[in-house]
N, C-alpha and C positions, 0 to 999 in steps of 0.2 A: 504494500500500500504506500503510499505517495508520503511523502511528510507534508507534513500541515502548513510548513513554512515556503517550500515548493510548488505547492499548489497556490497558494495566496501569490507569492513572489511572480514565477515565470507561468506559470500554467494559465491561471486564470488571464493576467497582460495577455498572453499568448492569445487564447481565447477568442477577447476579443477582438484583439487585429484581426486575428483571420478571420471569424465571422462577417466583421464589415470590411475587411479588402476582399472577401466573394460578393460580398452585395456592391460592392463602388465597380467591380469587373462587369455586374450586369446594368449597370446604370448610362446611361447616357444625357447629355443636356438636352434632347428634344423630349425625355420624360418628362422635365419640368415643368417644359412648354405644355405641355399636351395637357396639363391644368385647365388651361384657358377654353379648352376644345371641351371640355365636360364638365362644367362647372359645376351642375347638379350634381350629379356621379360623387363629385368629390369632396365637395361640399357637405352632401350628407355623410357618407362614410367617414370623413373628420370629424364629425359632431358626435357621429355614434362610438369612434375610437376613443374621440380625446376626453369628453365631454357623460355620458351617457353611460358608457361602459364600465368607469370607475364610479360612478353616482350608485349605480345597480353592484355593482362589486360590493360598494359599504354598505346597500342593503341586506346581501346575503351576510356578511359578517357580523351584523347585528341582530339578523335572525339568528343565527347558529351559535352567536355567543362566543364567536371563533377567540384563542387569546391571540397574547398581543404581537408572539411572531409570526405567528401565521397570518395575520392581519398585515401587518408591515410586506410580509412576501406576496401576498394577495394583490396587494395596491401597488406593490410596485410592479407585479405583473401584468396589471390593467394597465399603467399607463407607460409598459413597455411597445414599440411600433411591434407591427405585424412580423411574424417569420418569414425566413427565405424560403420555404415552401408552400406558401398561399398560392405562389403562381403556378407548383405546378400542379397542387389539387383542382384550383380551377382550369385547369386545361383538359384534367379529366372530368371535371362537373359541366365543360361548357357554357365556360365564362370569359370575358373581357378579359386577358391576360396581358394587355396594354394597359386597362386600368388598374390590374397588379401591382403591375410595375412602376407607374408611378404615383400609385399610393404607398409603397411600399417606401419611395425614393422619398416624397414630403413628410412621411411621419416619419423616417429615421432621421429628417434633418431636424424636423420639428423640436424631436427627443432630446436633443441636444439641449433645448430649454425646458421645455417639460415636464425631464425625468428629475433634475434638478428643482423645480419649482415644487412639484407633487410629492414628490419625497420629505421635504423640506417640511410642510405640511404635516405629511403621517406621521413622520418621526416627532413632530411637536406633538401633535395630539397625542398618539400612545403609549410615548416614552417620557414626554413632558418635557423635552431637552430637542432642536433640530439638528437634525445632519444636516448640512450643505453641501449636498453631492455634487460636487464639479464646482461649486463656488469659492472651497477653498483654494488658495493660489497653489496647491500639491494637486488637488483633487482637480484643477485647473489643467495642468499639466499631463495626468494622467488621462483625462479625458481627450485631449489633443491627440496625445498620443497611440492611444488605443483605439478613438472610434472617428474624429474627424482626419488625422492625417490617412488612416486604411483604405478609408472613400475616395477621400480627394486624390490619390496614391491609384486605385482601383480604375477611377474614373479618367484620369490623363491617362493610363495604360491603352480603357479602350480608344479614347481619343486618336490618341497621336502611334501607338502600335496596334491596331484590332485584329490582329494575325494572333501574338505574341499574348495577346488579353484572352484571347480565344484556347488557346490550345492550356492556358494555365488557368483557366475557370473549372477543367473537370480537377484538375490537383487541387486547389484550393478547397474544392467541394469534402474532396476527399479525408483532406488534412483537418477541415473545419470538423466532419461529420465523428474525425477521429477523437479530436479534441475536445469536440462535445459530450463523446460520453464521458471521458476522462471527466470531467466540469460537473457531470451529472452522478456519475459513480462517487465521484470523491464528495462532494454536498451531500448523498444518503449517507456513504461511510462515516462522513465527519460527524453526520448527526442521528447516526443509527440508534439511539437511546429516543431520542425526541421523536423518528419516526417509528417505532414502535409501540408508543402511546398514541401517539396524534392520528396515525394512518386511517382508521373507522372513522374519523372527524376530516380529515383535509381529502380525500379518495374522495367523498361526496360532495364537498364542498366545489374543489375543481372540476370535476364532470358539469356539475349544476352555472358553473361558472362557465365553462367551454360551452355548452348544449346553450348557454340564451345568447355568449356570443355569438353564435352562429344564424340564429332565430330572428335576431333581431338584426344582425347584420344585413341578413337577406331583405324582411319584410320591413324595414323602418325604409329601407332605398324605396318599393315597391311601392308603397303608400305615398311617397311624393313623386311616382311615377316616372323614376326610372326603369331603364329598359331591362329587362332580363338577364342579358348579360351579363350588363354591369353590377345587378342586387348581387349575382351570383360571385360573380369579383370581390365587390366588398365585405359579404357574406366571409369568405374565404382568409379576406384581408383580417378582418376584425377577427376571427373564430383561431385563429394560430395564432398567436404574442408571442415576441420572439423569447421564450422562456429561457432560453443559453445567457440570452443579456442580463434577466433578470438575475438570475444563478452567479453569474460573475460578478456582477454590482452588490450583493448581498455578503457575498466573501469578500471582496476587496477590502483590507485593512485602510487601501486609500480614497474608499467609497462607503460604504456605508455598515460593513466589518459587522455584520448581525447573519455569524452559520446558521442561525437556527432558522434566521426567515428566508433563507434558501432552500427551506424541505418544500414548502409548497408547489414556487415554481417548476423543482424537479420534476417533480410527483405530477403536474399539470402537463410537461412535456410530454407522455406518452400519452398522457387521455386524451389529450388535446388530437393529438395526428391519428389517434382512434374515431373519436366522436367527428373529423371533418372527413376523413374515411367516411361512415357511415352516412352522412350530409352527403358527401359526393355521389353516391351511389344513389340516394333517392334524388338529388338534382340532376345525375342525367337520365334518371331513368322517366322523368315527370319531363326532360326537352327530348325525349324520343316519342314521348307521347301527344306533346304537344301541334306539331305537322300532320298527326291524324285528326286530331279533333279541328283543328282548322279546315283541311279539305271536307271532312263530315257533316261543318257547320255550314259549307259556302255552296254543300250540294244541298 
């Protein structure tokens, strides 16, 4: 097993770079454009990421009576952006995977104030004392380091080499997917005591949490009458939070250094790519069906 002090140290920093130098390799600047082209699309999906989806998170916590680390990891996995596989469930759910992509690209830039601001907050409430994740001039620096240089590092890659960006998006995939369980295995390990009290309370809680993200991501787009595609996009966007973030940021000594509120998000990583699995399967199965009821209705 890992030491405690290498996992916090190189493991987790690691982590994150790679995480977000795979997402800055699939980014490009006409994502950000491509805002302008779907304002609704995006506009509501922001509102239900940033806005609506941690509103509803502290409802369930308050129902359940969750304590206070799993509360902490809860929140900050709400107001983590969407994971790098939203795109490619909705591509099997047939969805917008342009608007994936750059919802994916706006809340991770977003996050950068966000996760700082919303953290700042929980830790006052339930600790009585704030973290300033990224605000302090360390936690400044680590953040540069870990999640804006990766991008912006990612993203001139594709720009200026799109050969060279291309051929090292499956390595990075690989290295990311390796590291992440590392990230996720050492978080249970670290806190194998606290997950075997908590597991019957947090296993319910996260499903219950992934299952209305998904709910609501679809059907809150649909009710201000976006297009199918796109619910199904944002559906996808909102229902997977990048929990590897959350996991890193919770062990970081130079973030917000609370293992325990790292059982949750772990624990949420696998339900989560369960429950949007099972999402995917009835949203393509309901746009296979769909082309028949249309010709059925027009005859």
């Amino acid at each position: 097993m890992l030491h405690s002090s290498v996992l916090t140290t190189v493991v987790l920093p690691l982590a994150l770079a790679v995480i977000m130098l795979g997402l800055g390799l699939s980014l490009t600047f006409a994502d950000f454009a491509r805002v302008i082209s779907v304002p609704r699309a995006v506009g509501t999906a922001l509102a239900c990421q940033l806005v609506l989806m941690p509103a509803l998170c502290l409802a369930l916590l308050a129902l359940t009576g969750a304590d206070t680390d799993t509360a902490v990891g809860m929140l900050l996995l709400a107001a983590s952006p969407g994971g790098t596989l939203a795109a490619v469930y909705s591509h099997f759910a047939r969805g917008d995977i342009a608007l994936n992509i750059t919802l994916t690209a706006v809340n991770s830039l977003l996050a950068v104030v966000t996760l700082p601001l919303v953290m700042w907050g929980v830790t006052r409430h339930y600790l009585g004392h704030a973290h300033n994740i990224g605000l302090q001039p360390h936690g400044v620096l680590t953040l540069i380091a870990t999640v804006v240089l990766p991008v912006a590092l990612g993203m001139t890659l594709r720009r200026l080499r799109p050969g060279l960006a291309q051929s090292l998006k499956r390595a990075v995939r690989i290295v990311a997917l390796v590291v992440l369980l590392v990230v996720v295995v050492g978080a249970i390990l670290h806190n194998s005591r606290e997950l075997g009290r908590s597991l019957s309370s947090i296993l319910p809680l996260t499903a219950a949490f992934s299952v209305l993200n998904l709910v609501i991501g679809y059907w809150v787009p649909r009710l201000v009458r976006v297009e199918r595609p796109q619910a199904v996009a944002s559906s996808m966007e909102i229902g997977i939070h990048n929990g590897a973030l959350a996991v890193a940021i919770a062990l970081s000594p130079a973030l917000l250094n609370m293992p325990a509120a790292a059982v949750a998000p772990a624990i949420y990583i696998p339900v989560s790519l369960l429950t949007a699995a099972v999402a995917v399967l009835l949203l393509a199965r309901r746009t296979c069906s769909l082309p028949m009821v249309e010709s059925v209705t027009s005859t």
